[in-house]
LUMFI-750086 format. One record per residue (C-alpha): residue number from 1; residue in three letters; x, y, z. Coordinates in Angstrom, 1 decimal. Layout:
<nodes>
NODE num residuo     px     py     pz
NODE NUM     Ala      X      Y      Z
...
</nodes>
This chain:
<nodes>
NODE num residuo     px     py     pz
NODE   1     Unk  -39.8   16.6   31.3
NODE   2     Unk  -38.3   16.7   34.8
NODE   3     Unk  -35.9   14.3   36.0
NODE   4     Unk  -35.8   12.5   39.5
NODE   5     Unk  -32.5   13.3   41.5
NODE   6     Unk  -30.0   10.3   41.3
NODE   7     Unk  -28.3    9.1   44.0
NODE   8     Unk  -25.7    7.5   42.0
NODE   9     Unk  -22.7    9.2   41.5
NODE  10     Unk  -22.2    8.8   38.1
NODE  11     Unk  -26.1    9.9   37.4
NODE  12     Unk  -25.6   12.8   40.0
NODE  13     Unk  -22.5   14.3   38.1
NODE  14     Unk  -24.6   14.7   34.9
NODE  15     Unk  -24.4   17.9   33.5
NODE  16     Unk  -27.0   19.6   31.8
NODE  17     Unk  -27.0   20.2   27.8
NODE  18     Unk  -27.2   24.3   28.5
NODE  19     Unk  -24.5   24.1   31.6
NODE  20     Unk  -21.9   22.1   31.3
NODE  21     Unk  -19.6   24.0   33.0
NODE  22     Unk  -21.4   24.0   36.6
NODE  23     Unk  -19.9   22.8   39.8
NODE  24     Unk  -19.9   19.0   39.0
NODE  25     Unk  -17.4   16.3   37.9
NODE  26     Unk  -17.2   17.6   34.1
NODE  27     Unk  -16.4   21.3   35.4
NODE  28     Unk  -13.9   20.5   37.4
NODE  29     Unk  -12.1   18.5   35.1
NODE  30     Unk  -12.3   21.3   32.3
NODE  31     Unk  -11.1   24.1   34.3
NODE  32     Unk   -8.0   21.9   35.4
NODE  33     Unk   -7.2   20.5   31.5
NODE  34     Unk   -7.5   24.3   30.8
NODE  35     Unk  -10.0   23.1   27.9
NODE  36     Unk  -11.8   26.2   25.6
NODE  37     Unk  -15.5   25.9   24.7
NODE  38     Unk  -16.9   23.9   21.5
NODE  39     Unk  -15.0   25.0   18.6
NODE  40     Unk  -16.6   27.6   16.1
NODE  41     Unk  -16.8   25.5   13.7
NODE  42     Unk  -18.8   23.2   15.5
NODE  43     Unk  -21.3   25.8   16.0
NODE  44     Unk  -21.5   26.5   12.6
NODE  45     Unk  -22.2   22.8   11.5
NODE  46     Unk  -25.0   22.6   13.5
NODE  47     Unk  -26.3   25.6   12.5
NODE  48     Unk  -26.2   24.2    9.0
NODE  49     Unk  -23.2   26.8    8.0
NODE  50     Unk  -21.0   23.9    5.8
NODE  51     Unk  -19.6   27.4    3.9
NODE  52     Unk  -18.5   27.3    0.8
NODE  53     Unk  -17.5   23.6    0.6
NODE  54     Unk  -19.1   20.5    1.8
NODE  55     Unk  -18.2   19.6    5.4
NODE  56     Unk  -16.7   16.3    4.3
NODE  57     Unk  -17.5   14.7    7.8
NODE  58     Unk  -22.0   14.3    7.4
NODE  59     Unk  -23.5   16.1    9.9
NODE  60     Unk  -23.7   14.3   13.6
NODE  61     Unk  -21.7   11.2   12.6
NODE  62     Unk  -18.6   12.7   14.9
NODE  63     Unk  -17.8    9.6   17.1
NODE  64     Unk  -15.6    8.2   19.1
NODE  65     Unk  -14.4    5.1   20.7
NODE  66     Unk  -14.2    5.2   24.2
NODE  67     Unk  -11.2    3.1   24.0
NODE  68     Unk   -9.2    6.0   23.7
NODE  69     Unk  -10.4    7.6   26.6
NODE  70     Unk  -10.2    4.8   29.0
NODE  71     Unk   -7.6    6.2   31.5
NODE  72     Unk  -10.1    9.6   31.8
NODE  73     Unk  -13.1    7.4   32.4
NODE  74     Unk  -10.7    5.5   35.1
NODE  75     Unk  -10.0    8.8   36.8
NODE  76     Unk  -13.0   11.2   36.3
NODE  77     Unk  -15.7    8.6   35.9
NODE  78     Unk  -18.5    8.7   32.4
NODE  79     Unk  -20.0   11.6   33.2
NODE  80     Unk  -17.4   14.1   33.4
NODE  81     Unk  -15.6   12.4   30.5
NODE  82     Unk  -19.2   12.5   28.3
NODE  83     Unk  -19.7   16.5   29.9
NODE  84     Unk  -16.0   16.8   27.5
NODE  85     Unk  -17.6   15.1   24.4
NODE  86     Unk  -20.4   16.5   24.5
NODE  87     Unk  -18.7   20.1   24.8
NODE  88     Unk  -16.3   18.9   22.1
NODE  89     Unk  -19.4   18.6   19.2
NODE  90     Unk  -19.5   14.5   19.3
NODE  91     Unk  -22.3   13.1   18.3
NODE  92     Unk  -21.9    9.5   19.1
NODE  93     Unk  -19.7    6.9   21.1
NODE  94     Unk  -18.4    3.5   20.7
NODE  95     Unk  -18.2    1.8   23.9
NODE  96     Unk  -15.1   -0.7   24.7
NODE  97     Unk  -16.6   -2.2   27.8
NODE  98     Unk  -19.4   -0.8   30.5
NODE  99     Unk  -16.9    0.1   33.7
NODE 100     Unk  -13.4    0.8   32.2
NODE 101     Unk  -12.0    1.0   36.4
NODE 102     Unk  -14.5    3.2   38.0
NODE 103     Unk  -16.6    0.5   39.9
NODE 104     Unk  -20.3   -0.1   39.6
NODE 105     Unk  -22.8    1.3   36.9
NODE 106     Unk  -25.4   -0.3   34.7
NODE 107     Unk  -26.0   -0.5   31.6
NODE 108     Unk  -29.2    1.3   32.0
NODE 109     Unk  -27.6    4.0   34.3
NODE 110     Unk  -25.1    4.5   31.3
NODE 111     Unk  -27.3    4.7   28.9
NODE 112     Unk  -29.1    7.5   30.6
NODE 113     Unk  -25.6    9.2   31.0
NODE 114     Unk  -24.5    9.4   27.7
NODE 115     Unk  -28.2   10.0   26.6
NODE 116     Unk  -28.2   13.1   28.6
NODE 117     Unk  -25.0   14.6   26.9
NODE 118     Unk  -26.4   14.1   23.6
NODE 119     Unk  -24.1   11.1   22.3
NODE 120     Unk  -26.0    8.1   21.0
NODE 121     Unk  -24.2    5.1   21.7
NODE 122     Unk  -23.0    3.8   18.1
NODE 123     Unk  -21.7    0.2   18.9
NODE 124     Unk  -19.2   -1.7   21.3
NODE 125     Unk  -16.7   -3.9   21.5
NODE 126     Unk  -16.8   -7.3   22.9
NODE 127     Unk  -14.2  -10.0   23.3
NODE 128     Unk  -15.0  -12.7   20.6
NODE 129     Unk  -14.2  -15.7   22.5
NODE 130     Unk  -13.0  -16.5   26.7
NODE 131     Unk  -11.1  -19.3   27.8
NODE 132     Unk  -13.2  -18.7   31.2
NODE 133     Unk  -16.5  -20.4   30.7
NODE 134     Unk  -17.7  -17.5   32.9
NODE 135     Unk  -16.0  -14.6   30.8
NODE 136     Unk  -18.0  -11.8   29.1
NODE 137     Unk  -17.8  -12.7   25.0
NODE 138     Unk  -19.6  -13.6   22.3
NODE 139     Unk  -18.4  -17.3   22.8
NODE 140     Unk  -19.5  -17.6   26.4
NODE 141     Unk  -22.2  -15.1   27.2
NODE 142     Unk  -24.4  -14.2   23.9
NODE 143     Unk  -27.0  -13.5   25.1
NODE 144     Unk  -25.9  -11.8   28.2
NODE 145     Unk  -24.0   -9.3   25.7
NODE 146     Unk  -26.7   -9.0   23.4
NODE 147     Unk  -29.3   -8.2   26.9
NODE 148     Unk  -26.9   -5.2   27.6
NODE 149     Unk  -26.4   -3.6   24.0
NODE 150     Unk  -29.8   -3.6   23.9
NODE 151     Unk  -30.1   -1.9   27.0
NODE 152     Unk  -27.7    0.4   25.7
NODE 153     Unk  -30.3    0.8   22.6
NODE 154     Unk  -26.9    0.1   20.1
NODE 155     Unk  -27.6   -0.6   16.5
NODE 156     Unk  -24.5   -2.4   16.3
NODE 157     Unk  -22.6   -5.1   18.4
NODE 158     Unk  -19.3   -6.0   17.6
NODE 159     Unk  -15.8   -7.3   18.0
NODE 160     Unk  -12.4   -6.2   17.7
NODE 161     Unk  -11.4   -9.6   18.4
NODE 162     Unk   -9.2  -11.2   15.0
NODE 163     Unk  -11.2  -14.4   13.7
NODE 164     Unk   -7.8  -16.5   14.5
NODE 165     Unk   -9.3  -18.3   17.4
NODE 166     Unk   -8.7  -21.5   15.7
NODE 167     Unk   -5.6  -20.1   13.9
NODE 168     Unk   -4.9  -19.2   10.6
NODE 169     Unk   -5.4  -21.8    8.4
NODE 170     Unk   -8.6  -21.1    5.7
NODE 171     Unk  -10.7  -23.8    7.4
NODE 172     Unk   -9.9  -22.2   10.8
NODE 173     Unk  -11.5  -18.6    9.5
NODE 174     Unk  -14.2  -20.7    7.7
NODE 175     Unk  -15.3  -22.1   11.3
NODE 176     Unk  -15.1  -18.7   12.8
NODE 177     Unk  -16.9  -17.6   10.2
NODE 178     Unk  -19.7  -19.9   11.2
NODE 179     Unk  -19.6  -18.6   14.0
NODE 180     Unk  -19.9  -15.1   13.4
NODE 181     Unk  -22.9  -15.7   11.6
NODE 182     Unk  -24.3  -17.3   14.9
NODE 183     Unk  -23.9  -14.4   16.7
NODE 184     Unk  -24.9  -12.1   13.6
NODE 185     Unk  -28.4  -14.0   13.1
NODE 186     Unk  -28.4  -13.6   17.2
NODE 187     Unk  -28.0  -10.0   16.8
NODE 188     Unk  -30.6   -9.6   13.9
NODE 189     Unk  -33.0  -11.2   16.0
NODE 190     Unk  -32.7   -8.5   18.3
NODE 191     Unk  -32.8   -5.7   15.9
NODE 192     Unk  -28.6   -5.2   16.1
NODE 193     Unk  -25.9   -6.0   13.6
NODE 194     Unk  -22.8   -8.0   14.0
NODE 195     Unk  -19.3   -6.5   13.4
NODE 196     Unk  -15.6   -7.2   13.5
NODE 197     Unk  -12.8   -4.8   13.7
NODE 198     Unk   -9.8   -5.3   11.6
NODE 199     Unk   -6.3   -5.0   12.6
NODE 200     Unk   -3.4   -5.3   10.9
NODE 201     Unk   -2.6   -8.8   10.8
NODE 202     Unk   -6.2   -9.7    9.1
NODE 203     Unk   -4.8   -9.0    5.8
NODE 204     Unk   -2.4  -11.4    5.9
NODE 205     Unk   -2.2  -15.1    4.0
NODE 206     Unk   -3.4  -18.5    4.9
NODE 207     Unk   -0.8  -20.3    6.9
NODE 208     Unk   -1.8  -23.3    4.4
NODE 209     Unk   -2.7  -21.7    1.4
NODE 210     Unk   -0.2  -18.6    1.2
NODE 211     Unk   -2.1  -16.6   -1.8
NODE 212     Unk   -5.4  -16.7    0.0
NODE 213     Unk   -5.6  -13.5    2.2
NODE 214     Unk   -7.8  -14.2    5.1
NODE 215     Unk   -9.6  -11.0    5.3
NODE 216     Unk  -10.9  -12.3    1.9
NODE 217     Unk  -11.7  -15.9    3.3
NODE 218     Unk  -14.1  -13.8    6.2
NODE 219     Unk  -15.9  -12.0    3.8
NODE 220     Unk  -16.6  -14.4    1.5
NODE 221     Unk  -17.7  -17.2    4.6
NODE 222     Unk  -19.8  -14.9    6.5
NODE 223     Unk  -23.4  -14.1    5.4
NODE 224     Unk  -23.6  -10.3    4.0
NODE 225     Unk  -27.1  -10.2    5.3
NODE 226     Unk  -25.5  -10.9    9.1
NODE 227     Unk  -22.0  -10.2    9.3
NODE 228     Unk  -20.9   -6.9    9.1
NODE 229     Unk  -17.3   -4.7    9.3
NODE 230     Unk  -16.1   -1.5   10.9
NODE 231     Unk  -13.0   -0.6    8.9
NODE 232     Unk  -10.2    0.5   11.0
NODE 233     Unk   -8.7    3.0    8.4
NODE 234     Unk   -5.4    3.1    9.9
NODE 235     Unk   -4.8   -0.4   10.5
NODE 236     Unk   -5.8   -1.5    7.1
NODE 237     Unk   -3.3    0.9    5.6
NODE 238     Unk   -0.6   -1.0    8.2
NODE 239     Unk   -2.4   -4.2    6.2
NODE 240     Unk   -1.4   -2.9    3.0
NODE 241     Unk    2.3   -2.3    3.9
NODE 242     Unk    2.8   -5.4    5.8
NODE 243     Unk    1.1   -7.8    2.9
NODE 244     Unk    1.9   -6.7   -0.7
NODE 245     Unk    3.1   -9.8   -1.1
NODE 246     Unk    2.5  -13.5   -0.3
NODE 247     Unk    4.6  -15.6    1.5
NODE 248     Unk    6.1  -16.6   -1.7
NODE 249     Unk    6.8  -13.5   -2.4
NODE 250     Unk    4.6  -12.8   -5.0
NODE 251     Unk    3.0   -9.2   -5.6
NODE 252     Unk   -0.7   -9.0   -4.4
NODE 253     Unk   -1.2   -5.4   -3.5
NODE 254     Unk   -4.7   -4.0   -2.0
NODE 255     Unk   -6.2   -0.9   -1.7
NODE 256     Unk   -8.3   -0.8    2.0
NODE 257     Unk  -10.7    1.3    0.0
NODE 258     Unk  -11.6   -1.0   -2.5
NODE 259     Unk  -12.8   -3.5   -0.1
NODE 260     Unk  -15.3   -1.0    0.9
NODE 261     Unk  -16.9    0.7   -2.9
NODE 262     Unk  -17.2   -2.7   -3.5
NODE 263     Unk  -19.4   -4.0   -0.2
NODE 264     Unk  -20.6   -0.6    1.0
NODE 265     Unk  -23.6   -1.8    2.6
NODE 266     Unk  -21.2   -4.3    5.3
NODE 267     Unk  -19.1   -1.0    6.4
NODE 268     Unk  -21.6    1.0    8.6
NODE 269     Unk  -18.7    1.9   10.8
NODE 270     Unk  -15.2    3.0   10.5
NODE 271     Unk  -12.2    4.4   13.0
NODE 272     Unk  -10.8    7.4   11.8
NODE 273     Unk   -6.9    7.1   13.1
NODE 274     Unk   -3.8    8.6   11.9
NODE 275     Unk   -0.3    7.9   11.6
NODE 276     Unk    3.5    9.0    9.9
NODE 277     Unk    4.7    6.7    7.4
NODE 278     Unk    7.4    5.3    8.9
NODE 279     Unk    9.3    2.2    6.7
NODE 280     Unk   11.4    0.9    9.4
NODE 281     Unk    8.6    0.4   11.3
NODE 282     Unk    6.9   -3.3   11.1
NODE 283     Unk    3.3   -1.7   10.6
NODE 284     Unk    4.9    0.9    8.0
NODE 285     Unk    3.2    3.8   10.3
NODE 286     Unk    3.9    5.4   13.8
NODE 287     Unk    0.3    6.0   15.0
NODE 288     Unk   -0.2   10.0   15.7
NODE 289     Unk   -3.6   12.0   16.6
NODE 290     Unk   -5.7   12.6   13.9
NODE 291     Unk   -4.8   15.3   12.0
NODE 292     Unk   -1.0   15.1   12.7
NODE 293     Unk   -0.2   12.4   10.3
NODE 294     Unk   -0.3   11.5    6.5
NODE 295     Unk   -3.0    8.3    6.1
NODE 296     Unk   -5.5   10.1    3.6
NODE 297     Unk   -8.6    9.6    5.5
NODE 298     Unk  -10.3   12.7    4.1
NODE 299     Unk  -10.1   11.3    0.6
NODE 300     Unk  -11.4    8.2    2.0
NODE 301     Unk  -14.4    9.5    3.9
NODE 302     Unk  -15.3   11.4    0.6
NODE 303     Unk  -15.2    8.7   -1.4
NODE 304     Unk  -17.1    6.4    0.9
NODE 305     Unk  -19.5    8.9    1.1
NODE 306     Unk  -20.3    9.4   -2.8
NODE 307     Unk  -20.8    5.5   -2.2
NODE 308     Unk  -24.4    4.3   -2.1
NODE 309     Unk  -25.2    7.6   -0.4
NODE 310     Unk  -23.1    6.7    2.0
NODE 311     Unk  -23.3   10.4    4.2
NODE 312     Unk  -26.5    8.9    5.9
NODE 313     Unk  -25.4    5.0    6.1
NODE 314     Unk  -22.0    5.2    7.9
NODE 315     Unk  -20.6    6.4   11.2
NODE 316     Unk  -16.9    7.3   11.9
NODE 317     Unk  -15.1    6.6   14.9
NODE 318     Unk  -12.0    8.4   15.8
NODE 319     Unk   -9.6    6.7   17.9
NODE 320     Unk   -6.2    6.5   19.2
NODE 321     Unk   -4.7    3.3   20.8
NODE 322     Unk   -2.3    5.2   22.9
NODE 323     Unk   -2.6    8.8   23.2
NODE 324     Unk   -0.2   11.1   25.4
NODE 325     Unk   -3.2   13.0   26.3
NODE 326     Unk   -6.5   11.4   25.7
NODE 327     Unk   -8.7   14.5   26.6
NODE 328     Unk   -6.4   16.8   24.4
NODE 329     Unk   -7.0   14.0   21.9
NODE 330     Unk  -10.6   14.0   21.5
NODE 331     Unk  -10.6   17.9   21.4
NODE 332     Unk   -8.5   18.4   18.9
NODE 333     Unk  -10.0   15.0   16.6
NODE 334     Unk  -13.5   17.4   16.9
NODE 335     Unk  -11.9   20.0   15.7
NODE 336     Unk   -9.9   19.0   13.1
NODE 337     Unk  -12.6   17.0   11.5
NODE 338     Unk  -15.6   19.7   12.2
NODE 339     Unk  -13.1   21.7   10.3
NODE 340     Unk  -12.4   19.3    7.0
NODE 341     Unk  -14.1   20.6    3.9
NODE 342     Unk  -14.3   18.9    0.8
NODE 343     Unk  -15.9   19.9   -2.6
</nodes>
């Protein structure tokens, strides 16, 4: 099918799935970062060629959250940044707002953007609540989000916002709860689910009742059926180290993973991050690029994915918060994870 000329510069710097190293934006920004073409092992996924072991990542659930690559998107602008991903093997993005610095695009015009490179857009992450009655969130502007994910034909619409807007008492994550399963019967309406992000700090205890751990209080207050959870892999494992023990001091260790074999249908998505164990550290870890650092996500992913037939429920996210390189980032994530084998 042929395609009208844009005259919007983000539509215009689209490059095509069989050129992506043209004149445009994306070529440009490849040829300066120096960047190789999509990694062999790539290829070989999507030519069905797993080898001799399983590819322990299911084929096209490579994701990532945009997030990461913020200060590219700032610079280069969507286009040439999704011209990188989609020359990297992604499959799918998570967006973490619709302009990231770069001025105006729709929603629609985005859509069509990252729809033309191939990357179905996974989910996004909207602020929970605004103290501006005229701020973009969940609290303020349902609807308004939910008309744009839509737009953006997500499956998921979510928050990495903690439930703590009322603080951390258990009656204070009860009412969030409440509200979460507002927004999650507002999103079922529409087709979507609900989601919240985890940090660290939502494995921590009631300020009231210190052996209650109020990531258990939001699971058991919000409706299964319309609350769900993306698992940030790395910062549950910062969970774990922070809060093996109550207030009190009494032992109450958790295993992130458990939380999910035993509720796999409310995890459809999960951030893939890594870090070095570091004690001295308040988290426990010093958060590295994937691949560079010791949190077993492969065992993890595997795991999951023996759960419930889990290889065609679940998407994975990689992400880093803060990395010295974001486009460096993403190439090597696709790599390293293209490349993961399993039995």
């Amino acid at each position: 099918m042929s395609r009208k000329k844009s005259t919007d510069p983000e539509l215009s710097a689209k490059l095509s799935r069989r050129n992506m190293l043209g004149v445009t934006a994306g070529a440009g920004a490849a040829a300066l970062l120096g960047l190789g073409a999509v990694p062999a092992a790539a290829q070989d996924l999507a030519a069905g060629k797993g080898g001799a072991n399983q590819p322990v990542l299911p084929p096209g659930r490579l994701g990532i959250q945009l997030y990461s690559l913020r200060d590219k998107v700032a610079e280069i602008g969507f286009a040439a940044v999704f011209a990188e991903l989609e020359r990297f093997g992604y499959d799918e993005v998570e967006y973490a707002g619709y302009t990231q610095g770069i001025g105006q695009i729709t929603v629609r015009q985005l859509a069509n953007l990252a729809k033309g490179h191939g990357l179905n857009g996974i989910g996004t992450h909207v602020n929970y609540f605004d103290n501006n009655p005229d701020g973009y969130s969940f609290a303020t502007k349902l609807e308004a989000v939910l008309d744009d994910a839509q737009v953006l034909g997500l499956e998921h619409v979510g928050t990495a916002s903690s439930p703590n807007r009322y603080g951390n008492t258990v009656d204070a994550w009860k009412r969030a709860a409440a509200e979460f399963n507002t927004y999650g019967a507002a999103a079922k309406a529409r087709g979507m689910k609900f989601y919240q992000h985890n940090h660290g700090d939502e494995f921590g205890f009631a300020t009231d009742q210190p052996n209650v751990r109020l990531y258990d209080v939001l699971l058991n207050e919000t409706d299964p059926a319309l609350v769900f959870l993306e698992m940030d892999i790395y910062w549950a494992y910062t969970g774990q180290f922070r809060f093996s023990k109550t207030a009190e001091g009494k032992p109450r260790p958790f295993d992130p993973l458990d939380y999910v074999i035993q509720n796999p249908h409310r995890y459809p998505l999960f951030h893939v991050k890594d870090g070095v164990h570091d004690p001295a550290a308040r988290d426990g870890y010093d958060m590295v690029d994937v691949g560079d650092g010791e949190i077993d996500y492969k065992t993890f992913i595997q795991k999951v994915n023996k759960t419930n037939k889990g290889r065609t429920t679940h998407h994975w996210q990689v992400e880093h918060d803060q990395p010295v390189d974001s486009i460096e980032f993403a190439h090597k994530s696709a790599d390293h994870l293209h490349a993961l084998r399993g039995k």
